[in-house]
C-alpha positions, 0 to 999 in steps of 0.5 A: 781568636787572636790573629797568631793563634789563627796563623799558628793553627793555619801553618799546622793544619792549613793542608790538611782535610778532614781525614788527615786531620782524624789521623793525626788525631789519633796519632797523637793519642798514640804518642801519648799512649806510648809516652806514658807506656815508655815512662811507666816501663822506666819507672818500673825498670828504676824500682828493680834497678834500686832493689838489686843494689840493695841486695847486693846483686851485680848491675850489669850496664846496658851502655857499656856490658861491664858488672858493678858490684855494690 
């Protein structure tokens, strides 16, 4: 192990004990759960997006509440 990789795992877990680190673990398990979650959710909500402009149907935009016709 080279001297910076060791100062880099110190500064990140040098406070911690066992069962912090365990959760943090598992925290970061989550996140990642959640990420992937967040990103197939988009995904899905992108497939809609394009089918309803196909068809013609009004967009509403969540960022501004105003219809756009295609």
């Amino acid at each position: 192990m080279s001297s910076a990789s060791f100062y880099k795992w110190r500064a990140k877990f040098g406070g911690m004990d066992a069962s912090l680190m365990g959760r943090m673990k598992e925290l970061e398990s989550e996140n990642a759960w959640l990420k992937k979650m967040y990103a197939d959710v988009q995904l899905q909500n992108d497939v809609i997006k394009e089918a309803m402009e196909k068809s013609g149907e009004a967009i509403t935009s969540p960022r501004h509440g105003q219809a756009r016709h295609v």
